[in-house]
C-alpha positions as CSV (number, residue, x, y, z in Angstrom):
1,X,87.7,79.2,147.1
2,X,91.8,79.9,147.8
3,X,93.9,77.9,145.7
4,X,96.8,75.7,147.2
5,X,100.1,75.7,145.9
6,X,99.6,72.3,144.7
7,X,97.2,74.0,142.5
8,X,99.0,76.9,141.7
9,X,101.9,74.8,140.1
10,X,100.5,71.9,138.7
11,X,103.0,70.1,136.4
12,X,102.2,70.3,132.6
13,X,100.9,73.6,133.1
14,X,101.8,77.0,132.2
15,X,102.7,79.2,134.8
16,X,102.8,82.9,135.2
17,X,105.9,84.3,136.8
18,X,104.5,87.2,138.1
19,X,102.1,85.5,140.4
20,X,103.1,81.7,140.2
21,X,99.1,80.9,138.4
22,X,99.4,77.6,136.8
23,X,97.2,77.8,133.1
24,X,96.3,74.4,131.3
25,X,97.7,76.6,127.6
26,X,99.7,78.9,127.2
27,X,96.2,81.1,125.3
28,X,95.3,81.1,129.0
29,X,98.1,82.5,130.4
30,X,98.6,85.1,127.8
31,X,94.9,86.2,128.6
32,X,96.0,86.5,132.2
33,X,99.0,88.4,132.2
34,X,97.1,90.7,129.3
35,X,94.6,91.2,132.2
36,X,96.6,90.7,135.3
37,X,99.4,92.1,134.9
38,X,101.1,95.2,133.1
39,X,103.5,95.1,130.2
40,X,106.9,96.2,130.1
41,X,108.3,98.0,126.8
42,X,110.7,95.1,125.4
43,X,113.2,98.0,124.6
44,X,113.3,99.5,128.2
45,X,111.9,102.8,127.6
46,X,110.6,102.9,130.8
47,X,106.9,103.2,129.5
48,X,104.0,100.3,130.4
49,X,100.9,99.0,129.2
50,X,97.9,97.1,130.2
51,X,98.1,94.7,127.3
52,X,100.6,93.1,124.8
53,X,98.7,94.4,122.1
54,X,99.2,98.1,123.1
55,X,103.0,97.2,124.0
56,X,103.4,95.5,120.2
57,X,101.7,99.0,119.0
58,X,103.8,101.3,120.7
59,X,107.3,99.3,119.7
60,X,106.2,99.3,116.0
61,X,105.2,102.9,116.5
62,X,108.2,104.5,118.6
63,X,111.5,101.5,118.2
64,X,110.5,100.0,114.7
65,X,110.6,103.4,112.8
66,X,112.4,104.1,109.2
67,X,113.1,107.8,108.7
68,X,113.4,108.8,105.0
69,X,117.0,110.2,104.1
70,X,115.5,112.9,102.4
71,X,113.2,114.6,104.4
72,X,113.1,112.6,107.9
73,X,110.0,111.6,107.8
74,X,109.4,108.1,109.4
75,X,107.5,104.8,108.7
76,X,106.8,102.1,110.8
77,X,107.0,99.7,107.8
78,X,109.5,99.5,105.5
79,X,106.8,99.6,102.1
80,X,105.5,102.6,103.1
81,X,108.8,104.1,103.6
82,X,109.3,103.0,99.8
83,X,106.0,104.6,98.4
84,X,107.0,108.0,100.1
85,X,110.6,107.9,98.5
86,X,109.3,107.3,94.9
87,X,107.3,110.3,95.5
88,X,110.2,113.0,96.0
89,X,111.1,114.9,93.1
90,X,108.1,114.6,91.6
91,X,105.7,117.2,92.6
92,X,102.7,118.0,90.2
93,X,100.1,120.8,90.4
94,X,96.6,120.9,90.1
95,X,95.3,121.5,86.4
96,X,92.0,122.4,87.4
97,X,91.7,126.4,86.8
98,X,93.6,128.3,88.9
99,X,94.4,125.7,91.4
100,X,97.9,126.4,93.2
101,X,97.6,123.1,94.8
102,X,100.7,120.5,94.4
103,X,101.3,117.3,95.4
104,X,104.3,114.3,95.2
105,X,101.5,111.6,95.8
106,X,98.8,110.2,93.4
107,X,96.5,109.4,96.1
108,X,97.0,113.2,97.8
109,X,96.0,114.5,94.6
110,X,93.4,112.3,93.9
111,X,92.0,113.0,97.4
112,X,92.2,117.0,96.7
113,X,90.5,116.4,93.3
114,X,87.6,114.6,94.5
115,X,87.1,116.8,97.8
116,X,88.0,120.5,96.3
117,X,87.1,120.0,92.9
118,X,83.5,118.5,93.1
119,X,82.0,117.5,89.5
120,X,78.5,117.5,90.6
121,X,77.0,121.7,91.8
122,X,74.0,122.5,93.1
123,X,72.9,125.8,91.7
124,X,72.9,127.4,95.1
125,X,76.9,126.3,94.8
126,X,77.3,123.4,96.8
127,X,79.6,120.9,95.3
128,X,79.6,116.8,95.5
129,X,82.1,114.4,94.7
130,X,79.1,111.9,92.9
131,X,75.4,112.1,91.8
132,X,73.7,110.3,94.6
133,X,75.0,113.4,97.0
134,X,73.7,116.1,94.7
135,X,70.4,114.3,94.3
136,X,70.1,114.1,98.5
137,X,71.1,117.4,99.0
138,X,68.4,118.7,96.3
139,X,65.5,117.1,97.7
140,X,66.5,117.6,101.3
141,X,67.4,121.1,101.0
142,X,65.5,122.5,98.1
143,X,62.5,119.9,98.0
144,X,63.7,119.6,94.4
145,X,61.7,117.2,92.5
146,X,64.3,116.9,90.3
147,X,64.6,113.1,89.3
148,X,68.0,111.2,89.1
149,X,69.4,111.6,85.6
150,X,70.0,108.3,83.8
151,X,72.9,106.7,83.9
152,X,75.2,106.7,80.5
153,X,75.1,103.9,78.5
154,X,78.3,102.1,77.6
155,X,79.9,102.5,74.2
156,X,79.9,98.8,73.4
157,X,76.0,97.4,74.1
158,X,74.3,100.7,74.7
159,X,72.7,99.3,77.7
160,X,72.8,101.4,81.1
161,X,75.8,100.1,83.7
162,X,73.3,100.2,86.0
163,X,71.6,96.8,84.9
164,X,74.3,94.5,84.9
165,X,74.8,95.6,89.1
């Protein structure tokens, strides 16, 4: 059914100026511009998008950037630009044998730790980053009837952790 133009520009409504669509809320005519109609960068870049959402993206990601004074690195928020300054200057190195492996960031280290330095081997050398890993790999690749070991008890009520879960 074509529309009129009565219809098109009923008053009280919210109209899209693209196309002159008359919406009863202005939800509805985001939803149709989002799907009508392509978005614009707000900084005139020259670049468009099918959708607000993708438009918001790219002008947090590209416009809204915070470059670090020290290094140049960039952030799109100004709290992660913060948690990468604190870290310059402060560069630690692995103490786990022979590791050359440095890092400025707890969580970078923390990450290496876990994923390089795996407390749980296999004999046939395979390392895993918790129990539950070694035990799957064991029975799946060795048919190991190895059973889990028990979990330590705590210093306080010598009960396993496992029974208050």
């Amino acid at each position: 059914m074509a529309e009129t133009s009565e219809q098109k520009n009923k008053p009280g409504t919210f109209g899209c100026q693209r196309c002159g669509r008359g919406y009863s809320s202005a939800s509805n005519l985001a939803r149709h511009v989002n799907k009508k109609h392509r978005v614009a960068c707000r900084r005139a870049c020259g670049q468009h998008f099918e959708t607000t959402a993708a438009e918001s993206a790219h002008d947090r990601e590209q416009h809204r950037r915070l470059a670090c004074r020290q290094c140049g690195r960039r952030y799109s928020s100004a709290r992660w630009l913060a948690r990468h300054v604190a870290g310059h200057g402060r560069a630690r190195r692995c103490r786990i044998g022979n590791c050359t492996y440095t890092s400025e960031s707890d969580f970078s280290m923390t990450s290496h730790k876990q994923t390089v330095h795996r407390r749980h081997k296999c004999a046939c050398g395979k390392g895993f980053s918790n129990r539950q890993g070694l035990y799957q790999h064991r029975k799946r690749k060795h048919n190991s009837a190895v059973k889990k070991q028990p979990r330590k008890k705590t210093r306080r009520t010598g009960v396993s952790a496992a029974s208050f879960r």
